[in-house]
N, C-alpha and C positions, 0 to 999 in steps of 0.2 A: 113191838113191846109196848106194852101201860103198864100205868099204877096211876089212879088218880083221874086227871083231865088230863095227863103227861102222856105223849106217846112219839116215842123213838122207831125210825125206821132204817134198816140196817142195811148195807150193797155190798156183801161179801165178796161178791164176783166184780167188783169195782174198787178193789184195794181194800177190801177191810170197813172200808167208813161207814160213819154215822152220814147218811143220805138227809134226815128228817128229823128234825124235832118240834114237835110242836106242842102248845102248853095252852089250854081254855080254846083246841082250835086255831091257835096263833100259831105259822110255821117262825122260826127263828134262824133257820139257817138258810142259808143262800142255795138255790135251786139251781141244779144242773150238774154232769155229768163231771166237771172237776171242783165241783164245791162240797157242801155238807161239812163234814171234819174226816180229814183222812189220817191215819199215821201215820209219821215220818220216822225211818227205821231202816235201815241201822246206822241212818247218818240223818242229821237235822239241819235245812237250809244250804248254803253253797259251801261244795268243798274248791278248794281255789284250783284251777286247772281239770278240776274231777280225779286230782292224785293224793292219796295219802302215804304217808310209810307207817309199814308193819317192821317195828327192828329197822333193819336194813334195807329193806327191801319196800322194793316203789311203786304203789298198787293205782290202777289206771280205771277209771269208772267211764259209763260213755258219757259226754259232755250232753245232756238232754236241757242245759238252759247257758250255751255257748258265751263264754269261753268256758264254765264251772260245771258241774254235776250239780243236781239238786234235791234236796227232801228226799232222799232214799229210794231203796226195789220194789219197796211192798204196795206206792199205791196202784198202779197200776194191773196188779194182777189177782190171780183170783184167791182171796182164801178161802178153806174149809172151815163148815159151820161142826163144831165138837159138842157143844150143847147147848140147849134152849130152852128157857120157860115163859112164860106169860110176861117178866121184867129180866130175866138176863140172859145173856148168850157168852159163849165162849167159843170164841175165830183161832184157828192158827193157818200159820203159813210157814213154810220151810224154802229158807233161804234156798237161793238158787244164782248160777250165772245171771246178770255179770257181776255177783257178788263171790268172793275167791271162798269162802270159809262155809262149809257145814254147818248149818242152826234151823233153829226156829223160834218164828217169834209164836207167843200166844195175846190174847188179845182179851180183857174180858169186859163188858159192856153190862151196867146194872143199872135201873130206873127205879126210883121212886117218886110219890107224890110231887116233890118238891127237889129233886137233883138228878142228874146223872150220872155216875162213877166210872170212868177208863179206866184201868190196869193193862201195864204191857210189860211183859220179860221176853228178855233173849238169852237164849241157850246157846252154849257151842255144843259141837256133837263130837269133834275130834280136838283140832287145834284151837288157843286161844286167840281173841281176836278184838279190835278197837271194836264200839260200837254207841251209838244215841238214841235216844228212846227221843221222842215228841211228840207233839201232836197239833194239827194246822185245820181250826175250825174258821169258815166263814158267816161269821155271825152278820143278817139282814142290817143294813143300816137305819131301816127305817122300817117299823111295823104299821105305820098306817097313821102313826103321828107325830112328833117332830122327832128327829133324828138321834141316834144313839149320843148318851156322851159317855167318854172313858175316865175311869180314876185310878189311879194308883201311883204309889210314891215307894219308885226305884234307889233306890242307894247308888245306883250309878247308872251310866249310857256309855256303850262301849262305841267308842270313834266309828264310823264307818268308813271307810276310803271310797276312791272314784267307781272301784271294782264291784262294790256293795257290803263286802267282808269286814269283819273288824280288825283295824289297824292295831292293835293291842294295848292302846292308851282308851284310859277310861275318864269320862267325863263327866260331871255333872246334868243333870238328868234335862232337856229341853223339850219347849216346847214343838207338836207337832204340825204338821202331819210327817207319822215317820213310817219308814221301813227300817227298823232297829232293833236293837237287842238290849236287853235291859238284866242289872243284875240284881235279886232279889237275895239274901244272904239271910233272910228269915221264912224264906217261902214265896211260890208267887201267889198273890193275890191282888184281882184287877177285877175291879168294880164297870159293869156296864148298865147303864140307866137311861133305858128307852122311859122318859118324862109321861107322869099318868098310867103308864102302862104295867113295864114290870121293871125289875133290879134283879139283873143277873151276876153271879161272883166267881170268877175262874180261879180254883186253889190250886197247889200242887206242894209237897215240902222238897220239889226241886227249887234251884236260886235263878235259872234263866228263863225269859222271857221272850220274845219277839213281839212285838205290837207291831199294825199293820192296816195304816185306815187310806191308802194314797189312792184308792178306789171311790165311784161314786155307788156301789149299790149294796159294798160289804164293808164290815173289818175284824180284821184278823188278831186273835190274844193265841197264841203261842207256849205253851210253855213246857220246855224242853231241860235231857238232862246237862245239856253244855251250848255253848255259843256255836254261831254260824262256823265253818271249818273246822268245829271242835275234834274232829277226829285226828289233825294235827295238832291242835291248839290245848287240848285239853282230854287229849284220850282216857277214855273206863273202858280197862281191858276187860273182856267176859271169856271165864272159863268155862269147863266140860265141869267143875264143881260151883262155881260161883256165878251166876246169869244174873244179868241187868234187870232192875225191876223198876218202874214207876208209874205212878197215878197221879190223878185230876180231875176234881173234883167241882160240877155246876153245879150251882144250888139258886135256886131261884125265890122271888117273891114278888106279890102283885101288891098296888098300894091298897 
């Protein structure tokens, strides 16, 4: 995909993600085969144990980041490409074991000049069911001169415990390096400014966030529709009339 000097490269057959973005020539996203930005769907970050309850009942995920479940089904598998033009595409995927519930997510991916736009919904197709929409891009730390910095001013940092989950007490916002989840209650927006180069801004009018820099060659802005475990902590049930929708929005500029 182009528009501009902008051009997005897409790995359907790789979970969905955004593989490539690059702007004047400049890649921005971390290379390789679990980086780019993938969705996270139909659950965002760790669920504790990989168990959540539906009602009553006690639903069992495989444990793929032991002892927890993590970042949902989709990225690993393949979606279908539904439509394409020269700046958008539209991916879907239909849930599947070992996810218990009938759905589909879709996925839709639009470039211009100067942004990228995700959109993602899930459908149920019979029963109602928890679910999280996210999204987990590895942004380069470093383009070629000094190192990314991050902004943004959270109204709160939700505790983490030993486990990496949040303890449900919330905290005033600290300094990093974090693996954490942040609560935005006006929208996220989180400023990244690779010095000289460009200023990139990650929006979304969800309220959570995960920032993510304990790496040396990426870092991660997150921004999802509920906290880590949220499918216990904070479930949005999606019906066969009501489906989960959310966006976020890159938008870039060079000095």
């Amino acid at each position: 995909m182009t528009a501009g000097d902008a051009e997005a490269v897409l790995a359907p057959a790789n979970g969905g993600r955004v593989s490539g973005l690059r702007v004047g020539g400049v890649e921005l996203l971390r290379q390789g085969e679990r980086f780019g930005c993938f969705p996270m769907v139909p659950w965002c970050g760790r669920i504790r144990d990989g168990r959540f309850l539906d009602g009553t009942t006690v639903r069992q995920m495989p444990l793929n980041a032991p002892p927890h479940a993590i970042h949902g089904t989709t990225r690993n598998g393949a979606w279908s490409v539904a439509r394409t033009s020269p700046d958008e595409a539209v991916l879907t995927y239909d849930l599947v074991d070992p996810w218990p519930y009938p759905g589909r997510v879709t996925q839709v991916v639009a470039l211009t000049a100067d942004s990228l736009t995700l959109t993602m919904s899930v459908e149920a197709h019979e029963s109602s069911f928890p679910a999280q929409i996210g999204w987990h891009p590895w942004f380069n730390r470093n383009l070629g001169g000094e190192d990314v910095r991050i902004d943004f001013d959270p109204a709160w940092q939700e505790e983490r415990g030993d486990d990496h989950l949040p303890t449900g007490n919330r905290l005033d916002p600290k300094p990093g390096p974090w693996d954490d989840c942040f609560g935005m209650p006006d929208g996220v927006d989180v400023r990244l400014t690779w010095p000289g180069q460009l200023e990139l801004t990650v929006a979304s009018r969800e309220q959570w966030v995960v920032v993510y820099d304990e790496q040396a060659e990426a870092v991660c802005v997150e921004p999802q529709t509920g906290p880590p475990n949220g499918l216990n902590t904070h479930p949005r049930l999606v019906t066969p009339i009501d489906p989960l929708e959310a966006t976020t929005t890159w938008t870039w500029r060079r000095p």
